[in-house]
N, C-alpha and C positions, 0 to 999 in steps of 0.2 A: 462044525462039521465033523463028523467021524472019519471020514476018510483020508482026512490031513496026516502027512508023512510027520515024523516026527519031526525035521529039518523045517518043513515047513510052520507046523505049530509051535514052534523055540520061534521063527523070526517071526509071527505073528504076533507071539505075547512082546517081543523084542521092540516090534513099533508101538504096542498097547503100552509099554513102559515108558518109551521114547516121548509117545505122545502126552501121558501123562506129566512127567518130569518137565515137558515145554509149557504146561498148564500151571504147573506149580511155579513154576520160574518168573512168569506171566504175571499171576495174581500178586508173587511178592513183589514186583516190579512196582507193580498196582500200585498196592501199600505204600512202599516206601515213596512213590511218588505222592499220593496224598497226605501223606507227613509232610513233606518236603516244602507244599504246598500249605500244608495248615502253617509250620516256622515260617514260612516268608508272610503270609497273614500277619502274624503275631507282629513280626517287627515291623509290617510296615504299619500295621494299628499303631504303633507304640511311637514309631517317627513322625508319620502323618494321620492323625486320627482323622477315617473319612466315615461320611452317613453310608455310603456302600460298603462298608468294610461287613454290614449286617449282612448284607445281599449275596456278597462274595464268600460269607463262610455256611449262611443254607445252601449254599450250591456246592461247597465242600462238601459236609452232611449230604447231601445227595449223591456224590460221586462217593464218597466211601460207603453208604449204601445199596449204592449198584455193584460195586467192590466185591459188598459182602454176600451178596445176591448170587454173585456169578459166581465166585470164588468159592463159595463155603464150601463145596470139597476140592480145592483146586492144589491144597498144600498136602495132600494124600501122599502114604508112603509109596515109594516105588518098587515093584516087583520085579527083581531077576530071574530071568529063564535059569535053569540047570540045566547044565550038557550031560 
């Protein structure tokens, strides 16, 4: 909108930042949880080798795919308003 004061336009880009910075935070959560998830795989193959263990890591590959789907701009840098 053109007619946005400038007060106004600072806290709009301020939640477009905000909101961004909650998406990036998000997606690495993401990550780090399907890591987390592939190491506990690994060991528990390594402890208990199970015929599911196949099952349960295509469905990893699926979830870090959906990951990568949703996420791929989600680690974007953040923009600061100027006063």
């Amino acid at each position: 909108m053109s007619s946005l004061t400038l007060p106004e336009h600072d806290n709009a880009l301020f939640r477009n930042n905000e909101n961004t910075a909650i998406v990036a935070w998000v997606c690495r959560a993401l990550a780090a949880r399907a890591d987390a998830y592939g190491y506990a795989l690994e060991r528990l193959v390594i402890v208990t080798p199970s015929p599911t263990a196949v099952e349960v890591e295509r469905a990893l590959a699926m979830l870090r795919s959906r990951i990568g789907v949703y996420c791929q701009n989600g680690a974007r840098a953040v923009l600061v308003a100027k006063d």
